[in-house]
C-alpha positions in Angstrom: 12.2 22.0 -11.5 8.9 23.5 -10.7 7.8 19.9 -9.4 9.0 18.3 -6.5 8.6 15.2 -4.4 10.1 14.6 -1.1 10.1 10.9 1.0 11.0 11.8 4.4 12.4 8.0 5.6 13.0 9.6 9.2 8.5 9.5 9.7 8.9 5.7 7.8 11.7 5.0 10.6 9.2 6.1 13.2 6.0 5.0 11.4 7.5 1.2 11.7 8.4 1.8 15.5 4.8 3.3 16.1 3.3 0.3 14.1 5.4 -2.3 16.3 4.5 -0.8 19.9 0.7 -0.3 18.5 0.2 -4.2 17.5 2.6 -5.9 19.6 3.7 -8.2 17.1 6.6 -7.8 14.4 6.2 -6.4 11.1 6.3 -8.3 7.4 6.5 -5.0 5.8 4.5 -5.1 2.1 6.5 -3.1 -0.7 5.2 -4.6 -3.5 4.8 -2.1 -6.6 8.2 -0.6 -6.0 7.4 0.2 -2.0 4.0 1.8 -3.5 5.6 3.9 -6.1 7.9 5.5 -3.3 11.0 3.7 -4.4 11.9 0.2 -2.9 15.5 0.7 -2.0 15.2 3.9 0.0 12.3 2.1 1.7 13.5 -1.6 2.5 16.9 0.4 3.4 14.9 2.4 6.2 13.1 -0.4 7.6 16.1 -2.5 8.0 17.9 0.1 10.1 14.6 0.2 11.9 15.5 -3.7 12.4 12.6 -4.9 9.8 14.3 -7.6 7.7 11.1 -9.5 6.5 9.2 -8.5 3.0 6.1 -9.2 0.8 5.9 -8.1 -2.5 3.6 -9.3 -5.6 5.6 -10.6 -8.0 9.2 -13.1 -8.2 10.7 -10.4 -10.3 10.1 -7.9 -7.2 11.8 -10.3 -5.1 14.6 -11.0 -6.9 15.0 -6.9 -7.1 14.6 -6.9 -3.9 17.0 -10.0 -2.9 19.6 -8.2 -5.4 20.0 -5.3 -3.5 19.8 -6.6 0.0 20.9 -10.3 0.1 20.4 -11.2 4.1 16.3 -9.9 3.6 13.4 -12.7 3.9 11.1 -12.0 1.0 7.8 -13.2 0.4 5.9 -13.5 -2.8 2.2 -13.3 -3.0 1.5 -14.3 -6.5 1.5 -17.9 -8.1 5.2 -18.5 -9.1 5.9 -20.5 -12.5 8.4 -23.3 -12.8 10.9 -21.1 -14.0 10.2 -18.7 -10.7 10.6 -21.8 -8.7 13.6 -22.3 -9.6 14.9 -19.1 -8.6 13.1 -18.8 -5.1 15.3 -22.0 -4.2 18.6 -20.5 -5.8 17.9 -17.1 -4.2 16.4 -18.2 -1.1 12.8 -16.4 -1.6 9.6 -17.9 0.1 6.5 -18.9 -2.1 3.1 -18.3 -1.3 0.8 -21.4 -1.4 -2.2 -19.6 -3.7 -4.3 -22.6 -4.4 -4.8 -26.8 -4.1 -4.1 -27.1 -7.9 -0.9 -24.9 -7.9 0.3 -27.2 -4.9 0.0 -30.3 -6.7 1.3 -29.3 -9.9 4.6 -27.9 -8.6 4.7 -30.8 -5.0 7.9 -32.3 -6.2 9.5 -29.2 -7.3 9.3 -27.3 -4.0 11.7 -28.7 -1.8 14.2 -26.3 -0.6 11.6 -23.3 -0.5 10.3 -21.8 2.8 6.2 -22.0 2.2 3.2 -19.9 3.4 -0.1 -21.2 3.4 -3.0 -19.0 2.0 -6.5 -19.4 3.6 -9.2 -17.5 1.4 -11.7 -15.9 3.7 -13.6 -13.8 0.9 -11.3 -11.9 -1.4 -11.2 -15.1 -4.0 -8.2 -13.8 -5.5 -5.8 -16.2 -4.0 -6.0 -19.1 -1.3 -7.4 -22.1 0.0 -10.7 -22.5 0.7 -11.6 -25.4 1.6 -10.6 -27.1 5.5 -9.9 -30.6 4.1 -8.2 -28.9 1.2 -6.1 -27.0 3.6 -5.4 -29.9 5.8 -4.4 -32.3 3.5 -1.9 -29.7 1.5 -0.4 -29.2 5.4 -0.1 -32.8 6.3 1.5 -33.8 2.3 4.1 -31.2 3.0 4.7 -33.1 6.1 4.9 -36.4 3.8 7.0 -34.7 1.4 9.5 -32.8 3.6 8.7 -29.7 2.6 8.9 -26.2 4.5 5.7 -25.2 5.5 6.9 -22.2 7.6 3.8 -19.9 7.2 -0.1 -19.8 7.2 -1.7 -16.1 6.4 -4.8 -14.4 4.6 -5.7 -11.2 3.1 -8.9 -9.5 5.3 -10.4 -7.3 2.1 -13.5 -6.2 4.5 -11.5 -4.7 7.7 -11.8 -1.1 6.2 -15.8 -1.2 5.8 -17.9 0.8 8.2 -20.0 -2.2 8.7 -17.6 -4.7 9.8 -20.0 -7.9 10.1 -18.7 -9.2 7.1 -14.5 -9.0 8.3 -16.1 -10.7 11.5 -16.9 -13.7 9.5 -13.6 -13.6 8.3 -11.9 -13.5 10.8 -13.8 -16.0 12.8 -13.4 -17.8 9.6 -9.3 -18.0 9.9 -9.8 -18.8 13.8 -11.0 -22.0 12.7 -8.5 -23.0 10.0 -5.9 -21.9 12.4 -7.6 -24.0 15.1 -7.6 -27.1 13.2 -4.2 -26.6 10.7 -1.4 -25.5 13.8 -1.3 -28.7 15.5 -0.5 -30.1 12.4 2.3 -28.2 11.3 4.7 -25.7 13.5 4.1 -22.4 11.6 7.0 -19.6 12.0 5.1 -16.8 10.1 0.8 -16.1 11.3 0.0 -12.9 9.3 -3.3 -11.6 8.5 -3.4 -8.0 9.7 -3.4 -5.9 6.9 -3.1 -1.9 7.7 -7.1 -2.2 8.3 -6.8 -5.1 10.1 -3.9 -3.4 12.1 -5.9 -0.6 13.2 -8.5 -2.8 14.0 -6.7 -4.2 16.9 -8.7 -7.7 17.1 -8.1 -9.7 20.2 -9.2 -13.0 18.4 -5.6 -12.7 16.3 -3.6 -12.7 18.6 -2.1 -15.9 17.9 -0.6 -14.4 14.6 2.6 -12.8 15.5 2.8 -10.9 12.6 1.2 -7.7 11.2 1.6 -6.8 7.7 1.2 -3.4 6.9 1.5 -1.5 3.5 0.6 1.8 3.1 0.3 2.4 6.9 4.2 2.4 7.3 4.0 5.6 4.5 1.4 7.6 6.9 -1.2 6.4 4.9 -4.9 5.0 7.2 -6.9 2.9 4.9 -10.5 3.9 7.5 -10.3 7.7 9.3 -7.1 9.4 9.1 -4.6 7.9 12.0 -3.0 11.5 14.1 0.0 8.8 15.7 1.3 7.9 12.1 3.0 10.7 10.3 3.0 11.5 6.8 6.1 10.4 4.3 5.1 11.9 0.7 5.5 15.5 0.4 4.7 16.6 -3.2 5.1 20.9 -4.2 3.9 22.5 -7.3 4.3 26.3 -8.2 2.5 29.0 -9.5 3.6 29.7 -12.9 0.9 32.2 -14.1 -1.8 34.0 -12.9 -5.1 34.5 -14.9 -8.3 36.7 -14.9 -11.3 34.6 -15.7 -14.7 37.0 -16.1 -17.9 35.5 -14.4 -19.7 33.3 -17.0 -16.2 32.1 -18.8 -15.1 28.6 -19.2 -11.6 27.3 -17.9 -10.0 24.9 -19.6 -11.7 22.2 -22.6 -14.9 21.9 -23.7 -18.3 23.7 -22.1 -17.4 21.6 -18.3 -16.5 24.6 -15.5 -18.1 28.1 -16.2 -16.5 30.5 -13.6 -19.2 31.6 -11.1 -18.0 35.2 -10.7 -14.5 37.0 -11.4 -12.1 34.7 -10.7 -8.1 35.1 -10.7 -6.9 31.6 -11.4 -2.7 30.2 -10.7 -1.7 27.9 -12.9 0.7 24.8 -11.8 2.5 22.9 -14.1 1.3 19.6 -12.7 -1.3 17.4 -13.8 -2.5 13.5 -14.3 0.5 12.8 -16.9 2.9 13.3 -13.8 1.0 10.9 -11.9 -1.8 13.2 -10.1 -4.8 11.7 -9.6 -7.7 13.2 -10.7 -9.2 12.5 -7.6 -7.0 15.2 -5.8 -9.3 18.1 -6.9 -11.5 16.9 -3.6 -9.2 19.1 -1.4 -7.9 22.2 -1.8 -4.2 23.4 -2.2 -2.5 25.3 -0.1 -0.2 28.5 -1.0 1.7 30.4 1.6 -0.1 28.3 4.8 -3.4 29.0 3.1 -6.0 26.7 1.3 -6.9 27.0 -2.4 -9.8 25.1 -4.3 -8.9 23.1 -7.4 -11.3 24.4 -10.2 -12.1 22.8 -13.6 -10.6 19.6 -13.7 -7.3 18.3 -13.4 -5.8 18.3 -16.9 -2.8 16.0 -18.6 0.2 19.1 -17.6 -1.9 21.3 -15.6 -3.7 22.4 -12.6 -6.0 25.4 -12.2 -6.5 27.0 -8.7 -8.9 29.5 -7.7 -6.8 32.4 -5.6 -6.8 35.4 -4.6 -4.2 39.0 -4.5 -1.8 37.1 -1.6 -0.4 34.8 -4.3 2.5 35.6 -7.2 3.5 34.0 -9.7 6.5 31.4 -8.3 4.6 30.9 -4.9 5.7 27.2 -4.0 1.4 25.1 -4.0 1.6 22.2 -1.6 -0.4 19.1 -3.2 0.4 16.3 -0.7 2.4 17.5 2.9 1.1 18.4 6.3 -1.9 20.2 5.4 -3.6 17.5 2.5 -2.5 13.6 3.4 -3.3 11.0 1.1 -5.3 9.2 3.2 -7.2 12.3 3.4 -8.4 11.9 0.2 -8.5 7.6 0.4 -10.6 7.7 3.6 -13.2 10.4 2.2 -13.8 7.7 -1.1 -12.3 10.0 -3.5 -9.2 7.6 -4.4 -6.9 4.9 -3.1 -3.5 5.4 -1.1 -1.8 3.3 -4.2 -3.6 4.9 -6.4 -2.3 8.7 -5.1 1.2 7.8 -5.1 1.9 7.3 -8.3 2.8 10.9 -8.3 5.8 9.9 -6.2 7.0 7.5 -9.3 6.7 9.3 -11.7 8.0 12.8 -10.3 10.9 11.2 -8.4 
């Protein structure tokens, strides 16, 4: 196979430990989307050896995946869960994310049984409460109902922006629903760290004893590129031809890239239907330990690369690896860390 992707789950292993010594705090490790696209099992697997055993994923059907293959974890869902998804977070002992006042009151008498997390919306308005009496008055009728509130979290969407005022307000924001909400209620789980947020480092969270880091435990920095975490996705093409394009011709469809002088060009057999983002013509590829610029576009099965007389036909091209890391590529605005690995799913 001319294609190939590699997970290396010894740098996950030591990304987690890195993670854990860097924050302080334990880790509720999110692998929602299939452990971003890198393949859940492998994944969870690591981070349990690596004495992780709590989860957040997106969906009920991810959890119950996820509960399938490793019974003992504690998963979390993030999304609203239905009655029929209710059901099965009691039967298969998954926690429930608390996403708004109306979704509490609709499904009160239906969630006994069911550890709970509290959402506070600071800004994303995608899920969570977002008003204090709101918040307190959910907190105090779980008290009145019996139910397990065990958790109390948010989602910082502004800890990766250069100017950070606005995740300031956020997070003084959470101080004060934490402030008024904990003597009410003993929460187990205080998680809003995400893999910005983590990086970050903020002294006025220390009271959550949780991090919860995505894409950081792959390698993956959503600011600058992080040199302590290492890379996990490792993703080869190869050269299977080599072309002469004359100065003035056009590579590949339509009138889009003229060649600006003689140009030999490799072609690799990789391209956006395998999952390569388009994105990834930013940096170059590399071919025998040297760097190669990505010319036309990136198409559906292919990939044209400027190169020179060092490189033959079934030289191994490096696309993600040591020399280009995703969040090479995520911290220079050209695309997301999710977005990038999606080259992982659909090549593995």
């Amino acid at each position: 196979m001319k294609n190939r992707v590699r997970v290396d789950y010894g740098h996950v292993a030591e990304n987690a430990r890195r993670i854990a010594d860097y924050s302080g705090k334990k880790i509720l490790a999110v692998v929602k989307n299939d452990a971003y696209n890198l393949g859940i099992e492998g994944i969870v697997d690591t981070l349990r050896c690596s004495g992780i055993n709590c989860f957040a994923v997106a969906s009920m059907d991810e959890a119950l995946s996820l509960k399938e293959l490793f019974p003992d974890v504690y998963a979390l869902v993030f999304n609203p869960a239905d009655d029929g998804e209710i059901k099965s977070a009691r039967e298969r002992g998954v926690a429930l994310s608390v996403t708004g006042e109306r979704w509490f009151y609709e499904h009160a008498d239906s969630l006994s049984g069911i550890d709970l997390h509290l959402k506070i919306n600071v800004g994303m308005n995608r899920f969570g409460i977002s008003g204090m009496e709101a918040a307190k008055r959910i907190v105090t009728d779980c008290g009145r109902l019996g139910l397990s509130l065990v958790g109390l979290f948010t989602h910082l969407p502004l800890a990766e922006e250069s100017d950070l005022s606005g995740h300031d307000q956020e997070v003084e924001l959470f101080c004060g629903f934490y402030e008024r909400l904990s003597p009410l209620c003993d929460f187990q789980f205080i998680h809003a760290e995400n893999t910005a947020a983590t990086l970050l480092r903020d002294s006025r969270l220390d009271f959550c004893n949780f991090v919860r880091p995505g894409a950081m435990l792959f390698g993956c920095s959503s600011r600058e590129r992080v040199n302590w975490l290492l890379p996990t996705v490792y993703v080869s093409s190869a050269v299977i031809d080599l072309r002469e394009a004359p100065k003035d011709g056009h590579l590949g469809y339509g009138y889009k890239f003229f060649a600006p002088r003689d140009m030999t060009v490799a072609i690799l057999p990789i391209g956006y239907g395998h999952g390569l983002s388009r994105a990834r013509k930013a940096a170059p590829v590399f071919i025998n330990g040297s760097p190669y610029r990505i010319v036309s576009k990136i198409f559906l099965s292919h990939t044209f690369v400027e190169v020179d007389g060092r490189v033959k036909i079934g030289d191994e091209a490096e696309i993600y690896g040591d020399n280009v890391r995703i969040d090479d590529l995520s911290s220079a605005g050209a695309a997301s860390n999710s977005e990038q690995m999606l080259v992982v799913r659909l090549l593995r």
